[in-house]
C-alpha positions in Angstrom: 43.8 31.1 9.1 40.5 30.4 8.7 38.0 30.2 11.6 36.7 27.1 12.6 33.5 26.1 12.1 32.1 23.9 14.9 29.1 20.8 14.5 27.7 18.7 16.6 30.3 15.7 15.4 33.2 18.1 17.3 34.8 17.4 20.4 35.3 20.5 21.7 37.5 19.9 24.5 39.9 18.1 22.0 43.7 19.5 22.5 44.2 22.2 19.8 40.1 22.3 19.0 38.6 24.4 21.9 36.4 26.7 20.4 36.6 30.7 21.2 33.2 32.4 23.6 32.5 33.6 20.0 32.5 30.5 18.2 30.3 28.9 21.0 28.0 31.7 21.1 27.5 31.6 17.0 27.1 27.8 17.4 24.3 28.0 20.0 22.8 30.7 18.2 22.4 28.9 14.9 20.7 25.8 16.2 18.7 27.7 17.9 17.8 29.7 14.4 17.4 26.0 13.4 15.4 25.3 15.9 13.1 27.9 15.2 13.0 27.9 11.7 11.8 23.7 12.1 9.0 24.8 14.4 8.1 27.5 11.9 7.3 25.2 9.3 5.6 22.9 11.2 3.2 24.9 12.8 2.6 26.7 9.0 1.8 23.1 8.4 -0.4 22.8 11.3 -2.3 26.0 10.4 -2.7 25.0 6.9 -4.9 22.3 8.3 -7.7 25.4 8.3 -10.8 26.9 7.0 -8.0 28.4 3.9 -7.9 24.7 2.7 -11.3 23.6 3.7 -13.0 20.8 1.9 -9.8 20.1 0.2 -7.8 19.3 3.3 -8.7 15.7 4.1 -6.8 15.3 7.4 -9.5 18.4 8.2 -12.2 16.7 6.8 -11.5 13.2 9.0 -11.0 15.2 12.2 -14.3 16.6 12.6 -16.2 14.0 10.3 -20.1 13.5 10.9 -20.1 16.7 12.9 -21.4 19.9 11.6 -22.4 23.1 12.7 -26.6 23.1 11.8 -28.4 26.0 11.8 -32.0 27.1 10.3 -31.7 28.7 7.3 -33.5 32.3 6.9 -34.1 31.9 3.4 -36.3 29.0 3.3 -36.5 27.9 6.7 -34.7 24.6 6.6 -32.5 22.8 9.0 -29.1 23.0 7.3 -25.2 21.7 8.1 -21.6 23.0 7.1 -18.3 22.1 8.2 -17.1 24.2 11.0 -14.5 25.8 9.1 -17.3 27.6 6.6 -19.9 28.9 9.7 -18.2 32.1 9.8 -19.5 33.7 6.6 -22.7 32.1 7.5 -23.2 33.5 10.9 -21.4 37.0 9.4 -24.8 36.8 7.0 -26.6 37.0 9.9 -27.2 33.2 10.6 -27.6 31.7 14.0 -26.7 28.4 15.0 -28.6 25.8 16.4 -26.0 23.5 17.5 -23.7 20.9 16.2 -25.4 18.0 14.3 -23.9 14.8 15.0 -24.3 11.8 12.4 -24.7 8.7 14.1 -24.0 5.2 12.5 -27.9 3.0 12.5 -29.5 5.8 14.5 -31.3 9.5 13.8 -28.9 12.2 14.1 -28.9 14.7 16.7 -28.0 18.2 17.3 -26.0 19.1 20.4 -26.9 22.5 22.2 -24.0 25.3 22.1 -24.7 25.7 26.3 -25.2 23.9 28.7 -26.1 24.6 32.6 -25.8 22.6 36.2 -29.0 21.4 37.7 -31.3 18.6 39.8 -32.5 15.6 38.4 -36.1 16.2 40.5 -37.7 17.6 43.4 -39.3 14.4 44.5 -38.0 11.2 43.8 -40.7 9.5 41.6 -40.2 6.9 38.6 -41.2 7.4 35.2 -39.8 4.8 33.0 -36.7 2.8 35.5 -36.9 0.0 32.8 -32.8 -0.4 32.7 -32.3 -0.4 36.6 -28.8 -0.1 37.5 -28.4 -2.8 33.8 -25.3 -1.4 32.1 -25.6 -3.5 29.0 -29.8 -2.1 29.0 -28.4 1.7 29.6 -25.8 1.5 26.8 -28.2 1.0 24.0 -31.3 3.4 25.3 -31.4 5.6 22.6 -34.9 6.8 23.9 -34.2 10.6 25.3 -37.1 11.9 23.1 -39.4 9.4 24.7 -38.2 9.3 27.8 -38.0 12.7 28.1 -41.8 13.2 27.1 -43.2 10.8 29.6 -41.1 12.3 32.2 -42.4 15.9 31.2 -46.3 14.6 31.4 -45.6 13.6 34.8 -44.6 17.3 35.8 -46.4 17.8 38.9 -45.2 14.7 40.6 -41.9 15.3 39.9 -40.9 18.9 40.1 -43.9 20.6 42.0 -46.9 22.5 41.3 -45.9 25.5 40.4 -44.9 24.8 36.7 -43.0 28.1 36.3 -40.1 26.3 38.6 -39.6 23.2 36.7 -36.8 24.7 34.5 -34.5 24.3 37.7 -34.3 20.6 36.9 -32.5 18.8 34.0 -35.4 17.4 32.1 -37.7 20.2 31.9 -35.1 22.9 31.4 -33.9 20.6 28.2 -37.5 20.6 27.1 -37.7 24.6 27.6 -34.7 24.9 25.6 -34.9 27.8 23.4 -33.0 28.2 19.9 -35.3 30.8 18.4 -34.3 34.0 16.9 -36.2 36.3 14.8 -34.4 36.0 11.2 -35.1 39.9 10.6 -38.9 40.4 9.5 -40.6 39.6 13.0 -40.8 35.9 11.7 -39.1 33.7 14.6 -37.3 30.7 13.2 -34.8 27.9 14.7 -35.5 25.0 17.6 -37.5 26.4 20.3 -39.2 24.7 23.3 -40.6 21.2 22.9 -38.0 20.2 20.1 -35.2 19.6 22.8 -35.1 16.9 25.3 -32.5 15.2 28.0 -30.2 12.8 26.3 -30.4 8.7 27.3 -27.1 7.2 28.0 -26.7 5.7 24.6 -27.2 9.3 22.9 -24.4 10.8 26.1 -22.1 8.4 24.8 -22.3 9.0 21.2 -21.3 12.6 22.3 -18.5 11.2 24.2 -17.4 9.3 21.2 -17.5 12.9 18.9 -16.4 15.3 21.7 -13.4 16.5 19.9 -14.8 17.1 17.2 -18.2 18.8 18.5 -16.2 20.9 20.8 -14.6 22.2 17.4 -17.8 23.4 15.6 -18.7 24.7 19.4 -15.7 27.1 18.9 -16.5 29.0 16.4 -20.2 29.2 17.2 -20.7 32.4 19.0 -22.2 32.3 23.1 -21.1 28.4 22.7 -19.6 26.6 25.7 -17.7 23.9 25.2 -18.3 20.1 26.5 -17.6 20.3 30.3 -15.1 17.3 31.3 -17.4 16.8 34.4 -20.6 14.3 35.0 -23.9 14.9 32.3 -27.3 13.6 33.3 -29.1 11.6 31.3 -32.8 10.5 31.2 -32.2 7.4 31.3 -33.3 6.0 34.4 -32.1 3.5 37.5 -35.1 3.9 39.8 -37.6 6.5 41.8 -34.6 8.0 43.4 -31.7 7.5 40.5 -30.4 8.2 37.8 -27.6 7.4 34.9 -25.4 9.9 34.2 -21.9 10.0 32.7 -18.4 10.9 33.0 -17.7 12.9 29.7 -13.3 12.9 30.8 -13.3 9.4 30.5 -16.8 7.8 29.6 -17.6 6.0 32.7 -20.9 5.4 33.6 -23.2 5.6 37.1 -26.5 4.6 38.0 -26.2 5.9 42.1 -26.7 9.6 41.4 -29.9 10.8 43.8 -31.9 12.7 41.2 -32.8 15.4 44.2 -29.6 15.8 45.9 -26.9 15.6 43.1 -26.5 18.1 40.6 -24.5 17.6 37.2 -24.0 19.3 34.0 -26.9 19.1 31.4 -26.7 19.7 27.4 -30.0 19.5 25.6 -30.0 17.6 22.2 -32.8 17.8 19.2 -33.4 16.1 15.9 -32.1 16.9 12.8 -34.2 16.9 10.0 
């Protein structure tokens, strides 16, 4: 007599159809094979969505659209961008990022910093530019953290002291300091160094929000990068002489009561691509 062969579609405990240990136990092991062999494929389909398909994978190429890893080139000195899933042979020719360009829709593009660190606002709680005051609809189109960051750097001494060598222990200036550069091999320095860096408005935290995903992607395989931090990012963007806006990168919700001397929250630099 041939042994049975149970399926789901069996009632086991049917008179005349119990099934043997055996019979159970090769069951259970089978779907189980099943199981495995379905998760298998899927996850070969999952990693096929990788640097071995590239620019010919367009779920790939939608998932971290408009962002880019951009580093200076040695050869000629130009800002340049590739897709994430190309920056290993570049770095392995000895290039070094100089963040993650993101393209943004009416606006310049900007390049993200690979770290980050947690600092002040100020020392002393002085106003440069408070134009937006605690105005949400005026702080979600400042796209002015160049600016802004400038005019808060030329009032130094007010707001972070006289000795100038301590104002990289507050978020504007230590964006400002920001240092990229890297000697490409000859003694000749090249990449973003100090000055070309500044703190991000709200408008320019929020296009980050908008492309974290896909920046913290190209962060990966740049090497010393940290990723986003799901925590509160100042911004320069102004509420008055003793606030600040900063914003929630977990959710995107904004604040304009952060005490620029007391508080301290995360701080990525950002730069111009061009």
């Amino acid at each position: 007599m041939a042994e049975k062969v149970l399926t789901m579609e069996d009632d086991w405990g049917a008179k005349g159809a119990q099934a043997t240990g055996a019979q159970v136990q090769k069951f259970l092991k089978d779907q189980i094979k099943s199981l495995h062999d379905k998760d298998t494929t899927l996850q070969n389909q999952l990693n096929s969505l990788n640097s071995d398909l590239g620019d010919a994978n367009p779920q790939l190429r939608a998932a971290t659209d408009g962002c880019f890893v951009a580093f200076t080139q040695k050869s000629d000195n130009y800002q340049r961008a590739v897709p994430w899933w190309e920056w290993a042979a570049k770095e392995a020719a000895g290039e070094v990022a100089d963040g993650v360009l993101v393209l943004i829709d009416g606006q310049a593009p900007i390049i993200v910093a690979p770290t980050q660190n947690q600092l002040f606002w100020s020392k002393n709680a002085v106003a440069v530019n408070a134009d937006t005051g605690g105005d949400f609809n005026k702080a979600y189109v400042d796209y002015t953290g160049k600016t802004r960051t400038a005019a808060i750097m030329a009032k130094g001494i007010e707001l972070f002291g006289e000795e100038e060598e301590t104002w990289t222990q507050f978020a504007p200036a230590w964006c400002n300091a920001y240092d990229r550069r890297h000697d490409k091999g000859d003694g000749t320095m090249i990449g973003l160094g100090p000055g070309k860096w500044w703190l991000p408005s709200i408008a320019e935290l929020l296009i980050i929000w908008k492309h974290k995903y896909a920046i913290n992607q190209c962060l990966s395989v740049i090497s010393g990068a940290s990723q986003l931090p799901e925590s509160w990012l100042w911004s320069s963007t102004e509420n008055s002489a003793t606030h600040a806006w900063h914003l929630y990168l977990s959710t995107g919700y904004l604040g304009s009561w952060p005490t620029k001397v007391s508080d301290s929250n995360s701080v990525r630099p950002v730069a111009a691509f061009h």
